[in-house]
PDB file of N, CA, C, O and CB in Angstrom:
ATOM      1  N   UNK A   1     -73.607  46.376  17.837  1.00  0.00           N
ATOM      2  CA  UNK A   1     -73.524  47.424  18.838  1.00  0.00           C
ATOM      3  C   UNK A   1     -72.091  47.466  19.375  1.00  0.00           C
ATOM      4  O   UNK A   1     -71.566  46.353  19.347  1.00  0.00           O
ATOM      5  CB  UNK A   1     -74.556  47.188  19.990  1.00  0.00           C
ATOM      6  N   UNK A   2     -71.544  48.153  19.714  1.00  0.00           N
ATOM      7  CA  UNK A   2     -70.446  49.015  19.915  1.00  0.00           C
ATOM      8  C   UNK A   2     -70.153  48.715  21.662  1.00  0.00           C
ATOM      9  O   UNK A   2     -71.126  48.885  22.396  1.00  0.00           O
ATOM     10  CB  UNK A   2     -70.892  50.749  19.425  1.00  0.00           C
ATOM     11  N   UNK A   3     -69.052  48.351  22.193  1.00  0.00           N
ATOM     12  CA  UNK A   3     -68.991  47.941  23.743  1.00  0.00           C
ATOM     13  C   UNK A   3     -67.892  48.309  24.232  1.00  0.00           C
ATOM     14  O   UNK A   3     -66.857  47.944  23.675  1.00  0.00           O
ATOM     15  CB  UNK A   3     -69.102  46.534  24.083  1.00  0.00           C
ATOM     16  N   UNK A   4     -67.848  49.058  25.301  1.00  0.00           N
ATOM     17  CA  UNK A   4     -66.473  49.392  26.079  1.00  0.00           C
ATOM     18  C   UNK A   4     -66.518  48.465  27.219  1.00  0.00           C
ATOM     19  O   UNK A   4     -67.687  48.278  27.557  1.00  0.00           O
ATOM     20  CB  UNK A   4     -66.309  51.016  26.637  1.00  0.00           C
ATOM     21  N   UNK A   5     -65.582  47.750  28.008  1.00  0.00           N
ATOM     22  CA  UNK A   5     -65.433  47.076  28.611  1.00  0.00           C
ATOM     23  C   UNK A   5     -64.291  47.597  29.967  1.00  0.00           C
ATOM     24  O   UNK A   5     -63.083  47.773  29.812  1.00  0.00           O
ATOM     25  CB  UNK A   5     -65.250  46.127  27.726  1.00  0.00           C
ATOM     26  N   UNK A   6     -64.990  47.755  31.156  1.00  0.00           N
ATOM     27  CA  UNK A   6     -64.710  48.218  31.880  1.00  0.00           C
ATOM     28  C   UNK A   6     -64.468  47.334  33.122  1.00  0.00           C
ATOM     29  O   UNK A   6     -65.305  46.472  33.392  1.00  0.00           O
ATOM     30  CB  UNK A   6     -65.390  49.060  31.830  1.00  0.00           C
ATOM     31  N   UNK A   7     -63.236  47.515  33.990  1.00  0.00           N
ATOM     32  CA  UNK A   7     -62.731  46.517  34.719  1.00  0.00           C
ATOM     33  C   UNK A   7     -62.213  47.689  35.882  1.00  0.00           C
ATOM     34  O   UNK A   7     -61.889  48.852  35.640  1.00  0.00           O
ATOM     35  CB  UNK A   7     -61.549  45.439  33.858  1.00  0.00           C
ATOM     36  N   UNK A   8     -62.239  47.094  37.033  1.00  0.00           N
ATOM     37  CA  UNK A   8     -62.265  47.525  38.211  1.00  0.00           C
ATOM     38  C   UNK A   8     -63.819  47.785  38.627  1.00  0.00           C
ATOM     39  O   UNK A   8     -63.800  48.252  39.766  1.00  0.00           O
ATOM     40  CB  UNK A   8     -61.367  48.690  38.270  1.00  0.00           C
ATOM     41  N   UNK A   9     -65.056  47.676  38.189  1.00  0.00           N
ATOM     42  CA  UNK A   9     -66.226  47.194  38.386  1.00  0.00           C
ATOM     43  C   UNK A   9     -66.806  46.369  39.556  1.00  0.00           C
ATOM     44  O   UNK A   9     -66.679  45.157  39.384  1.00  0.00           O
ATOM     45  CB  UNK A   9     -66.342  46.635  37.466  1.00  0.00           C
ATOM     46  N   UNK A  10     -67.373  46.714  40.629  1.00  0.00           N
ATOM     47  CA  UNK A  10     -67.826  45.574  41.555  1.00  0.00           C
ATOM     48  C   UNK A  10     -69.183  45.911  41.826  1.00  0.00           C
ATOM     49  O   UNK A  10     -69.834  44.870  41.740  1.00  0.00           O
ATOM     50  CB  UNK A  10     -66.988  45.405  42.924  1.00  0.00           C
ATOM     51  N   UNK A  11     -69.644  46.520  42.008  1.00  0.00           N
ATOM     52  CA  UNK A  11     -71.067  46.957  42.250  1.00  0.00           C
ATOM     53  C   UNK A  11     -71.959  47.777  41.553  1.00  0.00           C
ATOM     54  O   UNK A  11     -71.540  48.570  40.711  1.00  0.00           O
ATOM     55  CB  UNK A  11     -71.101  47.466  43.217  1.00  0.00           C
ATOM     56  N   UNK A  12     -73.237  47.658  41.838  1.00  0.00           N
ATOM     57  CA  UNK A  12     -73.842  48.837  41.222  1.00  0.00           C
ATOM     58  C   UNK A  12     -73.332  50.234  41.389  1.00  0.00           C
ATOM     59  O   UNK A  12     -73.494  51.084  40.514  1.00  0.00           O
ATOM     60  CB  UNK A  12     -75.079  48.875  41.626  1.00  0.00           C
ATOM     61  N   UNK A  13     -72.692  50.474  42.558  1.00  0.00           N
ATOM     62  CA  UNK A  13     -72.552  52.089  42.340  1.00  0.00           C
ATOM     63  C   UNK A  13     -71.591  52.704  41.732  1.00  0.00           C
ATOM     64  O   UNK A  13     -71.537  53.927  41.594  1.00  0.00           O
ATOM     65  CB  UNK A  13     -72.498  52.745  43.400  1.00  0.00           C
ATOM     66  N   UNK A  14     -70.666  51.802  41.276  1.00  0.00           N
ATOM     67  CA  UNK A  14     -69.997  51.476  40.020  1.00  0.00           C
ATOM     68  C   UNK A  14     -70.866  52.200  38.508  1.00  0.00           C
ATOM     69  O   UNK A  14     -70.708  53.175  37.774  1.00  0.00           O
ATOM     70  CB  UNK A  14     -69.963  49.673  40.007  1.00  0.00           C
ATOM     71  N   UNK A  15     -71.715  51.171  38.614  1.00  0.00           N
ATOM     72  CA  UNK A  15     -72.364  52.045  36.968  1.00  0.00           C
ATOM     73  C   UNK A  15     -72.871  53.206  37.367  1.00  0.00           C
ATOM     74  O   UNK A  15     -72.534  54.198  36.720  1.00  0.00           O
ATOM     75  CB  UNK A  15     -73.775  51.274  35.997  1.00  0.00           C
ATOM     76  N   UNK A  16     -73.499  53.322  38.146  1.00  0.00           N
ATOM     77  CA  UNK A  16     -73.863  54.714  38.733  1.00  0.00           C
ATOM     78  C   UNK A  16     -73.108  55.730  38.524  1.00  0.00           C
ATOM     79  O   UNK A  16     -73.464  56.811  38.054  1.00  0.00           O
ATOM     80  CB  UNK A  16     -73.961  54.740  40.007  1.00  0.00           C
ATOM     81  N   UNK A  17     -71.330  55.212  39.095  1.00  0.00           N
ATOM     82  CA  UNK A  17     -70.349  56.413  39.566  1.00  0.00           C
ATOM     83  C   UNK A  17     -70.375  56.915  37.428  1.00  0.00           C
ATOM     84  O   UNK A  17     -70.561  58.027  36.932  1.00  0.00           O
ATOM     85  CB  UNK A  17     -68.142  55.609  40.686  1.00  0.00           C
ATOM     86  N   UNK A  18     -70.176  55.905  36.891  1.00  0.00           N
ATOM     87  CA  UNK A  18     -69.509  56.023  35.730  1.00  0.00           C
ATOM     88  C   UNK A  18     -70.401  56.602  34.920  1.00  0.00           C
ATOM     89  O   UNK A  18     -70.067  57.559  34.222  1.00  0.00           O
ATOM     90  CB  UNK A  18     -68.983  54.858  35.223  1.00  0.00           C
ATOM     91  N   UNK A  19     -72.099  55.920  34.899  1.00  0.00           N
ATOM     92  CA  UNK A  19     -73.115  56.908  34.467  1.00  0.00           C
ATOM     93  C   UNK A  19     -73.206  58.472  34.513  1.00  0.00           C
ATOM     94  O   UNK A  19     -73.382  59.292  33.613  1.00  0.00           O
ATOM     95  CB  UNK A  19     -74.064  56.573  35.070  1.00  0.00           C
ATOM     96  N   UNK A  20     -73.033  58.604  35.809  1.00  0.00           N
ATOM     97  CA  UNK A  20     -72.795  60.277  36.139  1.00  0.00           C
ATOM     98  C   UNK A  20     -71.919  60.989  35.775  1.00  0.00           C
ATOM     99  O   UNK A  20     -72.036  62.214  35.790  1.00  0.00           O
ATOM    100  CB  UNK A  20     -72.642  60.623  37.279  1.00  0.00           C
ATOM    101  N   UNK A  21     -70.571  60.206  35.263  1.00  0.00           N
ATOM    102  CA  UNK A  21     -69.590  61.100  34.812  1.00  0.00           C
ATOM    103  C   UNK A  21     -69.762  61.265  33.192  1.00  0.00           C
ATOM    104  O   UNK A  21     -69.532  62.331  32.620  1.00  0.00           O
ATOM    105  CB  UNK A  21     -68.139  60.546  35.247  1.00  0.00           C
ATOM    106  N   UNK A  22     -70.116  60.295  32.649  1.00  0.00           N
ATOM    107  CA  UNK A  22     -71.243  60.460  31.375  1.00  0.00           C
ATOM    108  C   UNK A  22     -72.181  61.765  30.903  1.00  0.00           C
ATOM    109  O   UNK A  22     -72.259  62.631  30.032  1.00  0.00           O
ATOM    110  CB  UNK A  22     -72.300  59.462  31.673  1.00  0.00           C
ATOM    111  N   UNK A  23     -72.738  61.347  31.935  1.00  0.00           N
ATOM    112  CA  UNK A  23     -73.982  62.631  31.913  1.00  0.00           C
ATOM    113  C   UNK A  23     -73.508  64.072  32.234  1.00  0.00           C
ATOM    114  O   UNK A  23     -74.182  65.056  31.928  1.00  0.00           O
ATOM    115  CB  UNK A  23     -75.203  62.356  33.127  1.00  0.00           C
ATOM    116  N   UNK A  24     -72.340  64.141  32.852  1.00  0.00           N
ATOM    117  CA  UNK A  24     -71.824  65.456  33.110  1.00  0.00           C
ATOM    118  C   UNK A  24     -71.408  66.080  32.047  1.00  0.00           C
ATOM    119  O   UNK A  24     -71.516  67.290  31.847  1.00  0.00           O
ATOM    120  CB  UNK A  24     -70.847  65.483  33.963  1.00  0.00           C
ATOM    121  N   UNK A  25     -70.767  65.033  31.108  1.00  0.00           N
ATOM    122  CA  UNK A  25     -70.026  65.548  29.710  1.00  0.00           C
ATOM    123  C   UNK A  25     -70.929  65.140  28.426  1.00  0.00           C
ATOM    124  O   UNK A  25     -70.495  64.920  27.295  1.00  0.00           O
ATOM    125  CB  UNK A  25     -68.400  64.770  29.516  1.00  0.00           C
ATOM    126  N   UNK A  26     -72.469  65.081  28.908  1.00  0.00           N
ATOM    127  CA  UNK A  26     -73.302  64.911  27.554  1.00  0.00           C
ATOM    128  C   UNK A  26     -72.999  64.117  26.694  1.00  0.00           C
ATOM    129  O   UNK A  26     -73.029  64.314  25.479  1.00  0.00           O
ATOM    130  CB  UNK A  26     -73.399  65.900  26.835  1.00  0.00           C
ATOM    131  N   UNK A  27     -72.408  62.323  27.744  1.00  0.00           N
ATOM    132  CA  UNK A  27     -72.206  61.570  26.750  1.00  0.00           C
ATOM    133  C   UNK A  27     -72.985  60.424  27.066  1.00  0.00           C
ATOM    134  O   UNK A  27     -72.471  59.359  26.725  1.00  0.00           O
ATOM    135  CB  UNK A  27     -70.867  61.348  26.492  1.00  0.00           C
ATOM    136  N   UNK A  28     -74.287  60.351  27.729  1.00  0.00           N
ATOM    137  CA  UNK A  28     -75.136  59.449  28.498  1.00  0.00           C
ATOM    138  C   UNK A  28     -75.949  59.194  27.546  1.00  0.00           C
ATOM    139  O   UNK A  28     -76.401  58.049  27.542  1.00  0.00           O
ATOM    140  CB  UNK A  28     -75.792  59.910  29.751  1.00  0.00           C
ATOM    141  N   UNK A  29     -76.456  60.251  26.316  1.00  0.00           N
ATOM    142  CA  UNK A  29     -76.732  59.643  25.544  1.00  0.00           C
ATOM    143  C   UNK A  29     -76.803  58.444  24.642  1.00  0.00           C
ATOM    144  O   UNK A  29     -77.834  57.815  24.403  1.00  0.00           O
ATOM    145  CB  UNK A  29     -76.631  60.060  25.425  1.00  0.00           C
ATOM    146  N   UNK A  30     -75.522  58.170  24.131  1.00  0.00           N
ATOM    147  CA  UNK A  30     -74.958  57.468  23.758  1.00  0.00           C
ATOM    148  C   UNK A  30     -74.903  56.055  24.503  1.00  0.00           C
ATOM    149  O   UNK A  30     -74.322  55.120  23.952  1.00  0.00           O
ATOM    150  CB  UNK A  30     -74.056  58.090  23.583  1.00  0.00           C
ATOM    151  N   UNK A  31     -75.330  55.943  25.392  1.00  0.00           N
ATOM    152  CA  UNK A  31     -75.425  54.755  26.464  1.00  0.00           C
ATOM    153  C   UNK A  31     -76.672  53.549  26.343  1.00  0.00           C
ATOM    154  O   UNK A  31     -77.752  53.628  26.928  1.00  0.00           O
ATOM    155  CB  UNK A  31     -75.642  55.519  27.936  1.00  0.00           C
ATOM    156  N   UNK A  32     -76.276  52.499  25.501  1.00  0.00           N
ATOM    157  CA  UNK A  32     -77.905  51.629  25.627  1.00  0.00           C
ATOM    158  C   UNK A  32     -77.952  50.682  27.026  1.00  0.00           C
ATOM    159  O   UNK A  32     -78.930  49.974  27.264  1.00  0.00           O
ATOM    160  CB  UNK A  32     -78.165  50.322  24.067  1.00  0.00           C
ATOM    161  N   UNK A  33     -77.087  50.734  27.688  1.00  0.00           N
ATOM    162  CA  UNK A  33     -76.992  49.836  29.219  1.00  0.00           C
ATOM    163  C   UNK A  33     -75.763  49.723  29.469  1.00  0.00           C
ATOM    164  O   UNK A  33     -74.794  49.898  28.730  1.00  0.00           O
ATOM    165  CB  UNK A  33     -77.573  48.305  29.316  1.00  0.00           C
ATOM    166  N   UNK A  34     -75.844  49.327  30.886  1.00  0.00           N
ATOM    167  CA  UNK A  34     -74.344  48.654  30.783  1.00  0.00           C
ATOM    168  C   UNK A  34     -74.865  47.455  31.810  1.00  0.00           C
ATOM    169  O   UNK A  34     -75.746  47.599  32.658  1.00  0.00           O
ATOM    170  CB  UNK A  34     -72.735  49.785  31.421  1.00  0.00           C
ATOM    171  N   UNK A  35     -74.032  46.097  31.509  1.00  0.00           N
ATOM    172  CA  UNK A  35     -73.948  44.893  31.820  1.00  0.00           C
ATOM    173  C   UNK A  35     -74.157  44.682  32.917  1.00  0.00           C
ATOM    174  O   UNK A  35     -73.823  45.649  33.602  1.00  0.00           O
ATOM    175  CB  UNK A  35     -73.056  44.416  31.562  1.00  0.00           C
ATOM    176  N   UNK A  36     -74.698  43.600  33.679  1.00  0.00           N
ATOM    177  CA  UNK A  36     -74.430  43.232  35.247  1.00  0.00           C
ATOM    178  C   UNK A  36     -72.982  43.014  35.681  1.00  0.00           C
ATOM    179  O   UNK A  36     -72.354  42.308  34.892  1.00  0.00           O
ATOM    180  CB  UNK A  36     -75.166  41.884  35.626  1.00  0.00           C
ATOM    181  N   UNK A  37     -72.461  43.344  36.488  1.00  0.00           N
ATOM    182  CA  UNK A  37     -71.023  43.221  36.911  1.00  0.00           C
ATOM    183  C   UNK A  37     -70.860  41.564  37.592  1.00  0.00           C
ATOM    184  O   UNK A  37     -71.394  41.078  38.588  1.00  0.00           O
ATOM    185  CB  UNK A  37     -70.654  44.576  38.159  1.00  0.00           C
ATOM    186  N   UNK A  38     -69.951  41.002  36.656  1.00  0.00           N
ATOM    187  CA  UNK A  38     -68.983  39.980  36.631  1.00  0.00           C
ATOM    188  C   UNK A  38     -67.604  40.214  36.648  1.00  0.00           C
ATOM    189  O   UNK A  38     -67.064  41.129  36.027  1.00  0.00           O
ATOM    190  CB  UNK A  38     -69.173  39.303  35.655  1.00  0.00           C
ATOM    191  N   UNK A  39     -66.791  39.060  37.643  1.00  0.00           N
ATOM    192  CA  UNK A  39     -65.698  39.047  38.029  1.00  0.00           C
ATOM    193  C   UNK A  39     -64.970  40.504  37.382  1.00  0.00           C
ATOM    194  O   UNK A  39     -64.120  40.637  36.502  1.00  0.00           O
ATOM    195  CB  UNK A  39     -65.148  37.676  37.664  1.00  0.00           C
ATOM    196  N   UNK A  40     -65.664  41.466  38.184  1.00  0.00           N
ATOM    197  CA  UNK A  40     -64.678  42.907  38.757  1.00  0.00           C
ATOM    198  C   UNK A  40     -64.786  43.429  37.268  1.00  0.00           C
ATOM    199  O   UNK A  40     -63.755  43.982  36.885  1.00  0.00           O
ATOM    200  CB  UNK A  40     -62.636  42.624  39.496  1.00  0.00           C
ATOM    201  N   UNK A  41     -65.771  43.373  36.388  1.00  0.00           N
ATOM    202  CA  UNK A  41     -65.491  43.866  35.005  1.00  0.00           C
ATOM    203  C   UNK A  41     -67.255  43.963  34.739  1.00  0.00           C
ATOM    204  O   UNK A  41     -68.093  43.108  35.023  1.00  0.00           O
ATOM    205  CB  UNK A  41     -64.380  42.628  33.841  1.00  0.00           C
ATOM    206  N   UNK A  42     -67.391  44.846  34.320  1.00  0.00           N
ATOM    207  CA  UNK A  42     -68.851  45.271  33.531  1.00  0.00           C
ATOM    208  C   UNK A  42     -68.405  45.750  31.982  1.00  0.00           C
ATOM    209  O   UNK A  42     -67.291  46.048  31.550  1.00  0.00           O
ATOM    210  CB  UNK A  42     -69.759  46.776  34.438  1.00  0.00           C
ATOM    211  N   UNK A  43     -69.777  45.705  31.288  1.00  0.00           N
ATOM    212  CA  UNK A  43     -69.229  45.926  29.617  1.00  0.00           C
ATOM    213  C   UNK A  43     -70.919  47.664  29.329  1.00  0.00           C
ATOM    214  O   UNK A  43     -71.976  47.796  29.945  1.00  0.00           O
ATOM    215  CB  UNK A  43     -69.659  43.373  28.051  1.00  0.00           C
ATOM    216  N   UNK A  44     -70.572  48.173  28.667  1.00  0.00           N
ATOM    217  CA  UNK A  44     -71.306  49.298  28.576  1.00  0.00           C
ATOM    218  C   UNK A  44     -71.245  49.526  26.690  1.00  0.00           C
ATOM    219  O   UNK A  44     -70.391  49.648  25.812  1.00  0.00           O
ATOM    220  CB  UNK A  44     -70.531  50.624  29.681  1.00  0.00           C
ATOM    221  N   UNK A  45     -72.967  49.476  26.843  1.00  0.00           N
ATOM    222  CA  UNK A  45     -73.095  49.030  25.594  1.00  0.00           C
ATOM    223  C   UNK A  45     -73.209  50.788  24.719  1.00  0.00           C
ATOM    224  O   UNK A  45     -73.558  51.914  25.073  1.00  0.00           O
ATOM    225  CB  UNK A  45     -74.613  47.810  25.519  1.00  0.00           C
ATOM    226  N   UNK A  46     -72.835  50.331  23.805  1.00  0.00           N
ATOM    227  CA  UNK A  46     -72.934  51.941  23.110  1.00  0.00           C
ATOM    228  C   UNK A  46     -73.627  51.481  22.022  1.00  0.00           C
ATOM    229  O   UNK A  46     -73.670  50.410  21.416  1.00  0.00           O
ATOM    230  CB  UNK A  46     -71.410  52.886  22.627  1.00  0.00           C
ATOM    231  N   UNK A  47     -74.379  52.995  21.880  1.00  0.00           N
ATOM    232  CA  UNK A  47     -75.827  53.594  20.219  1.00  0.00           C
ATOM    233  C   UNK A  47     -74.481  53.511  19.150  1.00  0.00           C
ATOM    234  O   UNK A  47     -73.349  53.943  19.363  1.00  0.00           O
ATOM    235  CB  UNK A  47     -76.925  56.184  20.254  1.00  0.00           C
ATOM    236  N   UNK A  48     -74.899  52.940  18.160  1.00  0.00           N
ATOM    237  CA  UNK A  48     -74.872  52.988  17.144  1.00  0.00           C
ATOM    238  C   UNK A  48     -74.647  54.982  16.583  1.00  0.00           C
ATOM    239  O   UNK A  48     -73.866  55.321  15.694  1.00  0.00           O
ATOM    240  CB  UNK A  48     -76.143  52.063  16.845  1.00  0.00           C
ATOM    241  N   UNK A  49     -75.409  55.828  17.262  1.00  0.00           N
ATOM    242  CA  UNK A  49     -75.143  57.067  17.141  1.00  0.00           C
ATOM    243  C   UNK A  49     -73.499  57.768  17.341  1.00  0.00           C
ATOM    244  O   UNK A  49     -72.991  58.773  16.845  1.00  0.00           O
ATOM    245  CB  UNK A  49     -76.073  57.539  18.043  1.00  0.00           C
ATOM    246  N   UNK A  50     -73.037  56.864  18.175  1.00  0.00           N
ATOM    247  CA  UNK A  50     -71.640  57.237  18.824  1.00  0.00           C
ATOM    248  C   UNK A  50     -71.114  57.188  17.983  1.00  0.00           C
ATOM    249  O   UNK A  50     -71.539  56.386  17.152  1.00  0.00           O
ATOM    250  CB  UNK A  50     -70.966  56.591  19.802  1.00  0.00           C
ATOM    251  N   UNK A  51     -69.281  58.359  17.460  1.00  0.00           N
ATOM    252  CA  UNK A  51     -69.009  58.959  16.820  1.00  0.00           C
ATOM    253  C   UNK A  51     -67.370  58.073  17.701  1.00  0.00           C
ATOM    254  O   UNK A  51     -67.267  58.119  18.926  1.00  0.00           O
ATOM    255  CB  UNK A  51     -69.719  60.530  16.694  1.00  0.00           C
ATOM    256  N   UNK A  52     -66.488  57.493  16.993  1.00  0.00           N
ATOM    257  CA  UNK A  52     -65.155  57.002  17.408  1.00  0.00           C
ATOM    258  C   UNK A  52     -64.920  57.605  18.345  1.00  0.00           C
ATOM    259  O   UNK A  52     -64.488  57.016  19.336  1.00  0.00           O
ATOM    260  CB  UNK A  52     -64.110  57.068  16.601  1.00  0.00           C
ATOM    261  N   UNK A  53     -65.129  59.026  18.355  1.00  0.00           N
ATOM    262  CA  UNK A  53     -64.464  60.061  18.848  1.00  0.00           C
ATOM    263  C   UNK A  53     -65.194  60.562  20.778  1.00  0.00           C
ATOM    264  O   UNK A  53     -64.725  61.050  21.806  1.00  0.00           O
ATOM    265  CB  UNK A  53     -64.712  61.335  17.450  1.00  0.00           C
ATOM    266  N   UNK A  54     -66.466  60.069  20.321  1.00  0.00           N
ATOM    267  CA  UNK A  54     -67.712  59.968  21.846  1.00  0.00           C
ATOM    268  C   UNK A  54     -66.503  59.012  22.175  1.00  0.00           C
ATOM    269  O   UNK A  54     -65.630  59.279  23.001  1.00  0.00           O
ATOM    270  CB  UNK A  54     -69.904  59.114  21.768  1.00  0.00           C
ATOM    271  N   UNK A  55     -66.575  57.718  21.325  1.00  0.00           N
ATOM    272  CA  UNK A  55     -66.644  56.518  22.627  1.00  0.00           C
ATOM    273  C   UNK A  55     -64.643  56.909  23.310  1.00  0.00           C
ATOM    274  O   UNK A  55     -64.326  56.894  24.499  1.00  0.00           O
ATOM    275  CB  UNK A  55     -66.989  54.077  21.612  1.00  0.00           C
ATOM    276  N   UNK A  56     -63.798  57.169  22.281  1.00  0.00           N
ATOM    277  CA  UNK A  56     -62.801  57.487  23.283  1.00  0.00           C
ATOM    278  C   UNK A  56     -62.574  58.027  23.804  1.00  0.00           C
ATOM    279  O   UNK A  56     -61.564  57.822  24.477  1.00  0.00           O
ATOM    280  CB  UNK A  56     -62.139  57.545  23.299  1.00  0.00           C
ATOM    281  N   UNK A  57     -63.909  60.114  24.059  1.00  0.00           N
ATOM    282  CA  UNK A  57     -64.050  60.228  25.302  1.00  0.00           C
ATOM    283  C   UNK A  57     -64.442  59.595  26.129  1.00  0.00           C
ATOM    284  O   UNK A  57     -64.065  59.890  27.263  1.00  0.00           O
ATOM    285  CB  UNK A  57     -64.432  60.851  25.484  1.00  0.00           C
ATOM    286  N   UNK A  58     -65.180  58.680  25.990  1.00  0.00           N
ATOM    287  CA  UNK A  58     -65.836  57.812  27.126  1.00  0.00           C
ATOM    288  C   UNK A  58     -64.898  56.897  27.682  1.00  0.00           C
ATOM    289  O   UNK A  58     -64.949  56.808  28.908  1.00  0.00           O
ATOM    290  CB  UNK A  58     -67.040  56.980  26.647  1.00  0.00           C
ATOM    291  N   UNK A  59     -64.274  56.377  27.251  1.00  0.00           N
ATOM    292  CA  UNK A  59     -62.854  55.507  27.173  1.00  0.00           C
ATOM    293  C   UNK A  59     -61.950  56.241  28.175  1.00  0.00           C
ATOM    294  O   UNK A  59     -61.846  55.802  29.320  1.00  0.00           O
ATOM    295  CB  UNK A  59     -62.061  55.487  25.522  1.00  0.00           C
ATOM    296  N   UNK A  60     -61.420  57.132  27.858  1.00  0.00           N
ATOM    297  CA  UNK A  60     -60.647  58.155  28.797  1.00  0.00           C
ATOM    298  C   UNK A  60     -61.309  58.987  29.676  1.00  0.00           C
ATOM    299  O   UNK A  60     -60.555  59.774  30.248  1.00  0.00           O
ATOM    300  CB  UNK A  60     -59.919  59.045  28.086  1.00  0.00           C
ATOM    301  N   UNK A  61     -62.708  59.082  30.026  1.00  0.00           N
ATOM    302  CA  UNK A  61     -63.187  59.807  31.668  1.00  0.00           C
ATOM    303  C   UNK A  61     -63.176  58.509  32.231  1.00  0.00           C
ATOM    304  O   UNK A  61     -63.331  58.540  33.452  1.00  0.00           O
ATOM    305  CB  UNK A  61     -64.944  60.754  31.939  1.00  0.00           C
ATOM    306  N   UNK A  62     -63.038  57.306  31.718  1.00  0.00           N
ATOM    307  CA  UNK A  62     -63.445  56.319  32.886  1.00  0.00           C
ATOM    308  C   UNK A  62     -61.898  56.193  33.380  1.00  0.00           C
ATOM    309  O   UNK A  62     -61.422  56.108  34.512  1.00  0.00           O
ATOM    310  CB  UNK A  62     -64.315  54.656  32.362  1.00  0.00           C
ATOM    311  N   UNK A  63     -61.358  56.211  32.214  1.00  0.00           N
ATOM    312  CA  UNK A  63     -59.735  56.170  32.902  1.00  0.00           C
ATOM    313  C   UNK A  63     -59.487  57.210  34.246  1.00  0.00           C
ATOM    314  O   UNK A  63     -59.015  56.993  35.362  1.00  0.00           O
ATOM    315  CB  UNK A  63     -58.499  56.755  31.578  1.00  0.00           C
ATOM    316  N   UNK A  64     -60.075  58.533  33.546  1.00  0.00           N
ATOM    317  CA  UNK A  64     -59.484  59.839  34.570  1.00  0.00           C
ATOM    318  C   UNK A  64     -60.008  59.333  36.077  1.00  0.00           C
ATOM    319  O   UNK A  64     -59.372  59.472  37.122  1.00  0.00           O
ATOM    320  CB  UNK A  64     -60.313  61.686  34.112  1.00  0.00           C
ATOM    321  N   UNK A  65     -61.014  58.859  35.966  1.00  0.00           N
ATOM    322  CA  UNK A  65     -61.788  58.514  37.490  1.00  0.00           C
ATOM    323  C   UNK A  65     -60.772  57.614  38.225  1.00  0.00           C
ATOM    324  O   UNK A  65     -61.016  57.555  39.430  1.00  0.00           O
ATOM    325  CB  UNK A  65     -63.427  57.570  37.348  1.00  0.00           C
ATOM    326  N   UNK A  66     -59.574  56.815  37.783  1.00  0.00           N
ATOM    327  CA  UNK A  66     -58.586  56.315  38.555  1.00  0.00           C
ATOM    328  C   UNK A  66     -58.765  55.004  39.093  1.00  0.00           C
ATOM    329  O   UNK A  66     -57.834  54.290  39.466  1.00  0.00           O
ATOM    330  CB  UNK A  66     -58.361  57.129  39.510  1.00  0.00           C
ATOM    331  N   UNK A  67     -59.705  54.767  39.119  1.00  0.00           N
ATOM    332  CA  UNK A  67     -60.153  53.140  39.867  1.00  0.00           C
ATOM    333  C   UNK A  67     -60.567  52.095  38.769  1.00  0.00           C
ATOM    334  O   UNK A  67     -60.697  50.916  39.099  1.00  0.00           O
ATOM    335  CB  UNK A  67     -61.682  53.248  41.006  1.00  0.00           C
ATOM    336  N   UNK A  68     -60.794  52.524  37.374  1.00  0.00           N
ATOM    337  CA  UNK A  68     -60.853  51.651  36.211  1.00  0.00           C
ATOM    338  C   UNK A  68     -60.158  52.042  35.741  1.00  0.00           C
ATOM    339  O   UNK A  68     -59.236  52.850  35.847  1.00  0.00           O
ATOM    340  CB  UNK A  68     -61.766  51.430  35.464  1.00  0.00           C
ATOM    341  N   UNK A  69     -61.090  50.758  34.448  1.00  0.00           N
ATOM    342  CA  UNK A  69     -59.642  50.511  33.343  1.00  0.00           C
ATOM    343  C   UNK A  69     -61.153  50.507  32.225  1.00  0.00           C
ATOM    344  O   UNK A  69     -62.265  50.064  32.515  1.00  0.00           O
ATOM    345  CB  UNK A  69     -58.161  48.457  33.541  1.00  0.00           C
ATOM    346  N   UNK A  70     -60.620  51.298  30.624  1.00  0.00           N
ATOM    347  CA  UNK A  70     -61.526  50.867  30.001  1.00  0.00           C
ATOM    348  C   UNK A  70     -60.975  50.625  28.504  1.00  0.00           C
ATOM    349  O   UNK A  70     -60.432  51.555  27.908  1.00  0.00           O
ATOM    350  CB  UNK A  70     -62.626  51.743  30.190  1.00  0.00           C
ATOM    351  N   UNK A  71     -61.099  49.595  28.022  1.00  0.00           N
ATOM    352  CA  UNK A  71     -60.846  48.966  26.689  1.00  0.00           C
ATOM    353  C   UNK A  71     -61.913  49.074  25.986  1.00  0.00           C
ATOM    354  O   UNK A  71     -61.946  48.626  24.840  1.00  0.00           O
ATOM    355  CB  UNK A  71     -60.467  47.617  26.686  1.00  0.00           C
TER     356      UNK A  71
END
């Protein structure tokens, strides 16, 4: 499975914020969970369906949101 790893992470409303920006751009699909948040970093697991091209939109809205970082 396929994982973006996201840092600036502290809370749940964290996956929340980042879930929703997902779902705005019809890419929530693609989403099998994302991790419990550890030291300021959560990991967000991606389908096997995802296309290089999903996950580095996904990669770059988490960037645009300004408060993460996503590898």
């Amino acid at each position: 499975m396929k994982t973006i790893t996201i840092s600036g992470m502290h809370c749940d409303a964290c996956k929340k914020l980042i879930l929703m920006e997902f779902t705005e751009h019809n890419l929530d699909q693609y989403v099998d969970h994302i991790s419990e948040i550890e030291k300021n970093q959560g990991t967000v697991y991606i389908k096997d369906t995802a296309t290089k091209e999903d996950i580095e939109q996904m990669k770059q809205l988490v960037r645009d949101m300004g408060s993460y970082t996503a590898l």
